[in-house]
N, C-alpha and C positions, 0 to 999 in steps of 0.2 A: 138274936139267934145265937147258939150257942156254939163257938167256935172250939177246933182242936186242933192242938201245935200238928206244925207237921209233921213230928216223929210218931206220934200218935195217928196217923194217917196212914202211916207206911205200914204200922204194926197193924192195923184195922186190915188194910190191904193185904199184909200175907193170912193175916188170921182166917179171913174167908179163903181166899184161895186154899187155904188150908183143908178147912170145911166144904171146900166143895170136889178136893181130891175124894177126901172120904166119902163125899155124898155119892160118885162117880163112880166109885169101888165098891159101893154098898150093893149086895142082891139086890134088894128090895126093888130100890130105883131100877135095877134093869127089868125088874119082873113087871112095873108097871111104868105103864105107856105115858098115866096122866103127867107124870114127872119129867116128861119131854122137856116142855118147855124153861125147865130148872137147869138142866141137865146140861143144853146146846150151847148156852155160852160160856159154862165152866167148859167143856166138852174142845168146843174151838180152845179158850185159852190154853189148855194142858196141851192140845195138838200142835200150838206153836210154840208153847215153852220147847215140849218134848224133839219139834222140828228145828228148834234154836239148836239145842243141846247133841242133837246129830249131826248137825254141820259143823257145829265146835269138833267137835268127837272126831268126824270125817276128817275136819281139814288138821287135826292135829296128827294124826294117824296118817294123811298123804302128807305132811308136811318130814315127818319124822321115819318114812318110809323112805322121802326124797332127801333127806340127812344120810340116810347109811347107804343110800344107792351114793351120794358124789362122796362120802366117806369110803366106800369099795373104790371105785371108779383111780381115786386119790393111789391109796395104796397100790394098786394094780401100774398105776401109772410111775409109780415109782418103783417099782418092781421091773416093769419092762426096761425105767432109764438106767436103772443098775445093769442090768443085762446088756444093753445098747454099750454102755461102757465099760464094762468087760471083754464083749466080743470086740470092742473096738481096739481096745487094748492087745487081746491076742491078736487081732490083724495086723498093728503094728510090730510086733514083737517077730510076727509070722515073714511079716515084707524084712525088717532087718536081714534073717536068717535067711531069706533070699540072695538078697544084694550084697551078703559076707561069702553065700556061695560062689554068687557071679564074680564078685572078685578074687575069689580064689582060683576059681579056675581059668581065669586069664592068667594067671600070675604062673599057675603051672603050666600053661602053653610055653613057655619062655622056655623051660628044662632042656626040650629039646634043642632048641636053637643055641643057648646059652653054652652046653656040653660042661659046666660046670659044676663044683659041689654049692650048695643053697642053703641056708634055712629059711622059715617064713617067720614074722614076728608080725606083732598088732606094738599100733604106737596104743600108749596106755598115758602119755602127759603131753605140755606142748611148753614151751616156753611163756611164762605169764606176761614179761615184758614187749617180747616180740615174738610173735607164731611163728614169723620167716626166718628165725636164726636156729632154734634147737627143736628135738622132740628126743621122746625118751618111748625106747623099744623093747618087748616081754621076753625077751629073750640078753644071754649075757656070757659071763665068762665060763658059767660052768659048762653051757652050750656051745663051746668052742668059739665063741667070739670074742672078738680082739681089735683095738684100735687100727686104725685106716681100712677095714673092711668096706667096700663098696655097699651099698643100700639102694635098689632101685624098685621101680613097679611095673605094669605093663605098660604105662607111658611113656615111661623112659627113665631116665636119674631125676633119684632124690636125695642124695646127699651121700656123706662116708660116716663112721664112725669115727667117734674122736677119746672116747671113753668107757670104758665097762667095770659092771661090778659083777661077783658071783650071777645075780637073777636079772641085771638089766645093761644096757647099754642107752648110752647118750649121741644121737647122730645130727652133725651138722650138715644142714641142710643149703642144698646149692645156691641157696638164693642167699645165703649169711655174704656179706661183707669180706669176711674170712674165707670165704670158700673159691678154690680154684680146679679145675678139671679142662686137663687136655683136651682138647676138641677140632675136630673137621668140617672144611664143607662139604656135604657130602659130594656134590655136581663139582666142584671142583680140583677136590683133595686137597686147599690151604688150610694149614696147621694151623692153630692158635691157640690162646690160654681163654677160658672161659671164665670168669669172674662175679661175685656175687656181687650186689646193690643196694641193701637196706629192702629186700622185697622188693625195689619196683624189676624194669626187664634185664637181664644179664648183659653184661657186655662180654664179647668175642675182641680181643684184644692181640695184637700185632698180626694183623692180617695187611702187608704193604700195600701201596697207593694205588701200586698199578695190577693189586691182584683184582680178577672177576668176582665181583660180590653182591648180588642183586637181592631185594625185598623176596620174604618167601623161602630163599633157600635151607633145607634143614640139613644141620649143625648135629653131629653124630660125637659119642667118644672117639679117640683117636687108637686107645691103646698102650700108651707112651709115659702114663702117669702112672704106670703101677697101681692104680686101685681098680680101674674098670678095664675090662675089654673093649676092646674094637668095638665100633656098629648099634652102641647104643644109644637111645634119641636122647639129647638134651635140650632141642628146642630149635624155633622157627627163626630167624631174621624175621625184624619186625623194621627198623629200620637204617638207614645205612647215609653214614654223612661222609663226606672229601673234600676237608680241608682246602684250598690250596698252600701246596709248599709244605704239606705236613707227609710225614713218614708213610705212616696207617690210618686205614680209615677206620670212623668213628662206626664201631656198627653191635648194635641191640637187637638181644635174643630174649623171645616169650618161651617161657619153660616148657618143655612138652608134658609136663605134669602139673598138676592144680596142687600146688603144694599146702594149701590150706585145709585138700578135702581126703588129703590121702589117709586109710586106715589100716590097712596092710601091707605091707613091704617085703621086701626079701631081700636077703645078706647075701650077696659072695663071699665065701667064705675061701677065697683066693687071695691073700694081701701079696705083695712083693716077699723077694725073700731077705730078709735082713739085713743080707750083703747090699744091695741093691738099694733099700731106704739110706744105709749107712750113707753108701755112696752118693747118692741122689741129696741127702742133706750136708756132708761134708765139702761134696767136689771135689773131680779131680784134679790131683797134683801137676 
């Protein structure tokens, strides 16, 4: 029997398929009947080629449909998260200009109470080495500022000034090491010097053995240091030790200000008069 490679099988195969499109498309055939039986099995096969090649067709077309729908979906989606952070952003920016209000207008409630001249300033720097020794204030000499100017906020003192240029000033802050400020108890009117700590609690210093001095009591300026007034908070007893056989008792004060979050301040611009720093650093004869 006479065999054919099977590339010559395949060719045979399309060759009729071929021949039987044509025979399928031909008038003739459709005009006669007797050619049915020619007809039905070229007829089925071209219905399932042609049924193959619509569902290719179909699923490439939902396929490439469902491409540019998660392609839209995509873009849209990054669209709305631009948006989501931008308005997030203005809300941020929005809440600051809030809570710069809020503290400002605490800060002008003082005015009245205070009955002195003011300005306001924003700290703008902080000390890199130590936050609780310096900060550096927008405001300076051309502004009528000048060394040992008092610096407080609506919680009470934050420090004095120690330095100024034309646009800025340098203020040390109460809790420096270096920082001292007259101070009272309020409930009982004993004097003392109020003393910085490296940032931890202040100490309230020469207040005698047998003065009244309990946990709790708040600790006011005195008045008597030429930079602040009377009546302003510098902070709480937090706690209070007695020696025996010792002079003064050991007693620690928490700042009445968060000296690490404060952003605005305000100058008195009241110093001593220069006869009076003279004196106060020379002493009297």
């Amino acid at each position: 029997m006479l065999k054919f490679p099977s590339v010559n099988k395949k060719i045979l195969a399309a060759f009729f398929l071929v021949i039987g499109i044509f025979v399928l498309l031909s008038p003739e055939i459709k005009e006669k009947p007797h050619f049915y039986f020619f007809e039905r099995p070229f007829a089925f096969s071209i219905n399932v080629i042609q049924s193959g090649f619509d569902s290719i067709f179909s699923g490439i077309s939902s396929v490439w449909s469902d491409y540019i729908a998660l392609v839209n979906v995509r873009v849209e989606n990054q669209r709305l998260l631009a948006e989501n952070q931008r308005l997030q952003s203005e809300s941020v920016f929005l809440q600051e200009k809030a809570f710069a209000a809020d503290r400002l207008m605490e800060l002008l409630k003082l005015k009245d109470t205070l009955k002195k001249e003011y300005i306001i300033a924003t700290i703008i720097a902080k000390d890199p080495v130590s936050w609780s020794s310096a900060v550096v204030i927008s405001k300076g000499g051309k502004d009528g500022l000048r060394p040992n100017m008092g610096v407080i906020t609506e919680g009470g003192v934050v420090g004095r000034i120690v330095k100024t240029t034309p646009d800025y000033s340098r203020v040390l802050l109460l809790s420096d090491r270096n920082s001292s400020i007259a101070g009272l108890i309020q409930r009982t009117r004993f004097e003392g010097i109020v003393a910085g700590s490296f940032g931890r609690p202040l100490k309230l210093n020469y207040i005698t053995i047998t003065s009244d001095v309990q946990k709790g009591d708040l600790v006011l300026t005195s008045g008597t240091d030429g930079v602040f007034p009377e009546g302003i908070v510098i902070g709480r007893i937090s706690k209070v030790n007695s020696p025996k056989n010792a002079m003064f008792h050991s007693i620690e004060v928490l700042p009445g200000v968060n000296l690490l979050n404060v952003k605005e301040v305000m100058v008195l611009k009241t110093p001593p008069a220069p006869e009076i720093e003279r004196l106060l650093k020379e002493g009297l004869d």
